[in-house]
N, C-alpha and C positions, 0 to 999 in steps of 0.2 A: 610476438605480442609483448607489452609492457605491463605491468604491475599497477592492478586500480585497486582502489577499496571498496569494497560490498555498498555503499552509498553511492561510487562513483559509476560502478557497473550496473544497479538499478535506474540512476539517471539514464545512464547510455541506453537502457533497452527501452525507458520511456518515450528518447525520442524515437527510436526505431521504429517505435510501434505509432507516431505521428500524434503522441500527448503535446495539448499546447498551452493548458492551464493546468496548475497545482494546486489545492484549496486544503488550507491546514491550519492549523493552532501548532506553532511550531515550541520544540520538547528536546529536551536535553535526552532523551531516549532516542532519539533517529538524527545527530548532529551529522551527523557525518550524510545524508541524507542530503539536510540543509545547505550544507557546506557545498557539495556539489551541486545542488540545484542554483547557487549563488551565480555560478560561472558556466551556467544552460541557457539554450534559447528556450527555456520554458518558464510559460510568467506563473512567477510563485504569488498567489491571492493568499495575505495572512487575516486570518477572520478571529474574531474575539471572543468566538466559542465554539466547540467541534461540533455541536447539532447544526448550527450555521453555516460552518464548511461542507458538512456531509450534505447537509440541503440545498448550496450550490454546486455541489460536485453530482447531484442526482438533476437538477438543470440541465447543466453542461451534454450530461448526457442521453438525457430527453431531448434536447435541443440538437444535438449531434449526429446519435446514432453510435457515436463512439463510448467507450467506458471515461465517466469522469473522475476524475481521481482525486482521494483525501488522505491526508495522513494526521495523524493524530498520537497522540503519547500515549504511556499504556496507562489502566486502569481507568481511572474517571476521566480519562480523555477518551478512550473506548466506548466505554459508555453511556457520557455525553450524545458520541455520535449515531450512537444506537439508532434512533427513530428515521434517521435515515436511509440508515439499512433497510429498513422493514419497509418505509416507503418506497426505497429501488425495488426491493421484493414483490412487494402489492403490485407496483404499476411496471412490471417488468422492464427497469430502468439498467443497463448497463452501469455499473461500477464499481472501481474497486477502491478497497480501503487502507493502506497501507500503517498498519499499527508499530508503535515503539513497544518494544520485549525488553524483561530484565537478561541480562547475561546468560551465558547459557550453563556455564556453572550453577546458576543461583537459579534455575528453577526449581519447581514444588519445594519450595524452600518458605513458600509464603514470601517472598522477598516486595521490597519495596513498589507497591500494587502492579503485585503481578498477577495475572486473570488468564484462565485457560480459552484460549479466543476461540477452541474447535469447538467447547461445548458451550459459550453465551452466543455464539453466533451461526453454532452448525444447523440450528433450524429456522433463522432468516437470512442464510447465505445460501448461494447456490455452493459455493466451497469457502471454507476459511481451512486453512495451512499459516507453519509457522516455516519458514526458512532455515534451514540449521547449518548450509554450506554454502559459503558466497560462488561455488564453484554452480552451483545449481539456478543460484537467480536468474541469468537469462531464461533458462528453461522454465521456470515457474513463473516468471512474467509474463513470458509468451502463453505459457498457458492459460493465465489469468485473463488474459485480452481475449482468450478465446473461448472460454465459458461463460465470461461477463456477456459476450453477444451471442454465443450458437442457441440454438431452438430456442425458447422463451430467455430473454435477455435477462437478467439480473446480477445484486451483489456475490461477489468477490473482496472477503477479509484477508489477509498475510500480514500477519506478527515477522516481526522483524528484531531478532536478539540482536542490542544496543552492539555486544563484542565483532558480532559476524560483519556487522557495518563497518567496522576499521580495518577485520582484517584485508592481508592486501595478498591479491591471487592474479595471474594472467589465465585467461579465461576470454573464451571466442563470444562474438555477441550470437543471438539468436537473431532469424529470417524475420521479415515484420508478419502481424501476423494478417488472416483475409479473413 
């Protein structure tokens, strides 16, 4: 196995899992994210405010059956995307959210709008998790794909520490998921 960075191993497991639209208000919080999605067969939709992308990424997967996917930057990009959530929630919509994290040094640090994503969205997520080992993201994607749609479908939040996105780790992909 060769050496990806936590943004390029999150792309890999998106296509694995058959994502074919991205919908984000792109953030210096998840470049590396970006940077990998640049050179995916996954068309990246950049929208001009995250309630907008969370509101086509809650389409996508109404229309699908699959999780539609958003990413967003942390704090008032978060936010932002709120009402989204809550409408994947309401209308039992598959999707997941993929948020930009301050460092993981710099949490409860109050650091540059950083928001505890398990408690603004633990009660219109089916799961919100933060990420803390790039060595784990297949396996949290894959499980994100898989709660986003088992028994009544809905949102899926994961915060993503900007640092874990660059580190660089060899690490097997996950199974897609059913």
């Amino acid at each position: 196995m060769t050496t990806r960075t936590g943004g390029q191993i999150l792309v890999d497991q998106l296509k694995i899992h058959g994502t074919s639209h991205v919908f984000c208000v792109p953030g210096e919080s998840y470049l590396a994210v970006l940077d990998a999605l640049h050179d995916a067969a996954i068309k990246t939709v950049v929208c001009r405010q995250e309630g907008g992308a969370a509101y086509m990424a809650e389409a996508a997967g109404k229309m699908t059956g699959r999780p539609g996917i958003v990413m967003v930057t942390r704090g008032p990009g978060a936010t932002n995307a709120s009402p989204g959530i809550h409408v994947a929630s309401q209308d039992s919509t598959p999707l997941i959210m993929f948020v930009g994290q301050v460092a993981r040094d710099m949490r409860e640090r109050e650091a540059f709008q950083e928001l505890n994503y398990r408690a603004v969205f633990g009660t219109m997520a089916k799961w919100a998790t933060e990420i803390d080992d790039p060595a784990r993201i297949p396996e949290i994607i894959s499980r994100a794909f898989y709660v986003a749609t088992s028994g009544r479908p809905g949102p899926v939040v994961i915060a993503l520490p900007e640092d874990m996105l660059v580190e660089r780790i060899a690490v097997a992909d996950a199974l897609p998921y059913r």
